[in-house]
Residue, then its C-alpha position, 0 to 999 in steps of 0.5 A: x500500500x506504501x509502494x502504490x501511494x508513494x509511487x502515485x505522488x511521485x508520478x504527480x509531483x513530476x507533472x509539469x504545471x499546465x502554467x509552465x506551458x501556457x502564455x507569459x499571461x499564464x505564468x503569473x505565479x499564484x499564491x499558495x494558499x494552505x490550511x494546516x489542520x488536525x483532528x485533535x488538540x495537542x499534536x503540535x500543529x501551531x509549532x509546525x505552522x510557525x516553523x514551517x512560515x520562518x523556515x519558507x521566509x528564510x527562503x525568500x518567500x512571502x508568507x502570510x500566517x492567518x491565525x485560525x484558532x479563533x477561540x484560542x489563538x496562540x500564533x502570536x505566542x509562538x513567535x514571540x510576538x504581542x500584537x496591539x490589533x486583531x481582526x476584531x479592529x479592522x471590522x469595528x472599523x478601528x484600523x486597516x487590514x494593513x493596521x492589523x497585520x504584524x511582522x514576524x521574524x524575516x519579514x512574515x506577515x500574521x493576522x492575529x486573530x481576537x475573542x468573538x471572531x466567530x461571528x465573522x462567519x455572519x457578517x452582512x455583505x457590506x462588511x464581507x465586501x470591505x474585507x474583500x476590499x481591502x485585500x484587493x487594496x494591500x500592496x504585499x503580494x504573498x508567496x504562500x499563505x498559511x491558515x493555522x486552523x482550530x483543532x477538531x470538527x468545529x465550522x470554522x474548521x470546514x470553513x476554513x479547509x474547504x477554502x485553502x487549496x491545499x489541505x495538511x494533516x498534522x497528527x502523531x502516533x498516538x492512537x486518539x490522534x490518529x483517529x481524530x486525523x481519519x475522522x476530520x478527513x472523512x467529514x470534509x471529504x463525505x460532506x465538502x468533496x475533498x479528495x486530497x489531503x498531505x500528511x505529516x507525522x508529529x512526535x515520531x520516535x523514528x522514519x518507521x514509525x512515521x510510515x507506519x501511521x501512514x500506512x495505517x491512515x492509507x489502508x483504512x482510508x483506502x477502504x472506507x474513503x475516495x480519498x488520496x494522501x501524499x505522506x510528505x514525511x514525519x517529525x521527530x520528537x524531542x524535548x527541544x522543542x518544548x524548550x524553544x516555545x518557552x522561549x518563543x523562537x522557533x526550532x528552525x532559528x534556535x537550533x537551526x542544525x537539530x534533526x528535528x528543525x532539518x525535518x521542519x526545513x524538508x517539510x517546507x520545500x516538500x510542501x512548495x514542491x506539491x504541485x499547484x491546484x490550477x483551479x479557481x480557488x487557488x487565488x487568495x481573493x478566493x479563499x476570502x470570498x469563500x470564507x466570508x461566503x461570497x460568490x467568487x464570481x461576484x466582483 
């Protein structure tokens, strides 16, 4: 079952983009637009989103982390960062999008999310159409925009997911958390048609391990799911990484030549490798207008 899933991505990997082949008109990169995601609390999740963020703006790339866990954001925590606005301000009408925005390490962008978002969700089609204006009207054009989402099966999770272009699985070897991980992509692929979900393994005690709960998610899933996963490799567990949230600095930054920081760099590059769904929601203004639930053919 490894060999077959393994083999299927390689094989999509090579694919060439149908942009590289169309007119310069077409060649316009597009913003990656990436949800990381988790069917439990606890697997690590935010560590991921901010390393993998520092470690592509080490690289040169644009990134925008979009704080998602909007009943317990901790983004800004991670990194070390206290932001003096959030989301809540900008529809308040208090500041600009540009206002709420803050700057991360390597010049990254985080919006901050704030107590009450939830209720964005039902915002008239005035304030909807303002957000959207806004991010019409920002000037900062990203790479790849990274939505670090709520953990389980809540509605802003789905909304946030079905929106992203890319959907990225974190969970661990333990048993609850895979469990968790195979019951989030089983509702978003029985009631919202997803088909393609990447995956990584938090906390492994080796490669082994790794593959083993990949290949535990591809036989269940393979049996009861149409739905394919591209395992894109395992992170090891060890305890320096607790000790560098508690100094708010990232692994890939503080201790740049750890095995678990290295496995955190090849993540990123994997997940800029992973071809580009060329279809209309791989806009950032459509992942917008999708959240705030606006036509994306209305503009």
């Amino acid at each position: 079952m490894i060999k077959v899933v393994t083999d299927q991505a390689g094989v999509l990997r090579s694919m060439q983009s149908p942009l590289a082949e169309g007119s310069a008109e077409l060649q316009i990169p597009m913003t990656r637009v990436l949800s990381i995601t988790s069917g439990k609390g606890g697997v690590g999740k935010t560590v991921v989103v901010s390393n993998i963020a520092v470690s592509l703006a080490k690289q040169g790339k644009k990134v925008l982390i979009i704080d998602a866990n909007l009943s317990l954001a901790n983004i800004d925590v991670v990194l070390g960062i206290l932001p003096e606005y959030n989301l809540n301000h900008f529809f308040n009408g208090e500041k600009t999008l540009e206002e709420v925005m803050v700057e991360g390490p390597y010049g990254l962008k985080i919006l901050p999310a704030g107590s009450g978002v939830q209720q964005y969700t039902r915002l008239d089609g005035q304030l909807k159409m303002r957000l959207i204006d806004s991010l019409d009207a920002l000037q900062e054009h990203f790479d790849v925009v990274l939505i670090d989402t709520e953990s389980g099966l809540s509605d802003n999770v789905t909304y946030f997911n079905v929106a992203a272009q890319d959907i990225l699985v974190v969970t661990t070897p333990e048993p609850t958390a895979m469990t968790d991980a195979y019951a989030l992509m089983k509702l978003l692929s029985t009631q919202y048609h997803q088909k393609r979900f990447l995956l990584v393994v938090n906390e492994t005690r080796g490669t082994a391990e790794g593959l083993d709960v990949f290949e535990k998610l591809t036989m269940v899933s393979g049996r009861y799911l149409d739905i394919f996963l591209d395992y894109l490799g395992c992170i090891p567990f060890d305890r320096k990484i607790h000790e560098s949230v508690r100094q708010q600095q990232v692994m890939v930054d503080l201790y740049p030549d750890h095995k678990v920081a290295q496995a955190l760099n090849t993540l990123s590059e994997k997940l800029i490798d992973v071809p580009v769904n060329n279809q209309a929601q791989g806009t950032l203004q459509f992942f917008w207008k999708q959240f705030l639930g606006v036509d994306a053919e209305a503009s």
